[in-house]
LUMZA-435781 format. One line per field, with one value per residue (C-alpha): residue in one letter; x negated, y, z. Coordinates in steps of 0.2 Angstrom, whole numbers. Example, Ala and Ser with C-alpha at 12.3 -4.5 7.8 and 13.67 -1.06 7.14 Angstrom:
REM residues 2
res	c(A S)
px	c(-62 -68)
py	c(-22 -5)
pz	c(39 36)
REM end
This chain:
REM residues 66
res	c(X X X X X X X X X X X X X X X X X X X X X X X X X X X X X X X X X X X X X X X X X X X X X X X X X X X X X X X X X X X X X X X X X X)
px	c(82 85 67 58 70 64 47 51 59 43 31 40 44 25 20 32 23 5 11 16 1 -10 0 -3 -19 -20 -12 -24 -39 -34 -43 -44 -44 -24 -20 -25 -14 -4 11 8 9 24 33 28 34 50 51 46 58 72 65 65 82 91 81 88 106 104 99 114 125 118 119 140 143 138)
py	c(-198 -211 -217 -200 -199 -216 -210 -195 -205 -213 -201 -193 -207 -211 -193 -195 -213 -203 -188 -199 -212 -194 -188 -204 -205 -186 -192 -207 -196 -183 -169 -154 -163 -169 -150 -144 -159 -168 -155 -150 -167 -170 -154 -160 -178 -171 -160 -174 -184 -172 -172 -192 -190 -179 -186 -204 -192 -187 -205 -211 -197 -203 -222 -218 -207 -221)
pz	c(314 327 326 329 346 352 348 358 374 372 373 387 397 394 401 417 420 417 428 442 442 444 457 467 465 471 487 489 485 499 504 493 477 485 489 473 463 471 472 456 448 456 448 431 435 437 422 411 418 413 398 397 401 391 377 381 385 364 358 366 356 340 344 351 335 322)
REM end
């Protein structure tokens, strides 16, 4: 079980890093390409984020509980 929730943290901590490079490069792009994405980006950084951390939050449950 520990596994698949490491593979998990992974994979979401994997998609906040992808979500925030895009966003980024929204930005640097400018123009409409940065008014289409760049906001957009940023609202899925923060959802993966969240659910990086409370992913990290439950493998930290199952590491304290034995």
């Amino acid at each position: 079980m520990n596994t698949f929730v490491i593979i998990l943290l992974l994979l979401a901590l994997a998609a906040t890093v992808g979500a925030l490079a895009w966003g980024v490069i929204a930005m640097a792009r400018g123009g409409d390409f940065n008014a289409k994405w760049s906001n957009k980006m940023m609202r899925y950084r923060i959802l993966f984020q969240a659910i990086a951390l409370c992913v990290f939050m439950a493998l930290l449950s199952m590491v304290g509980t034995g």
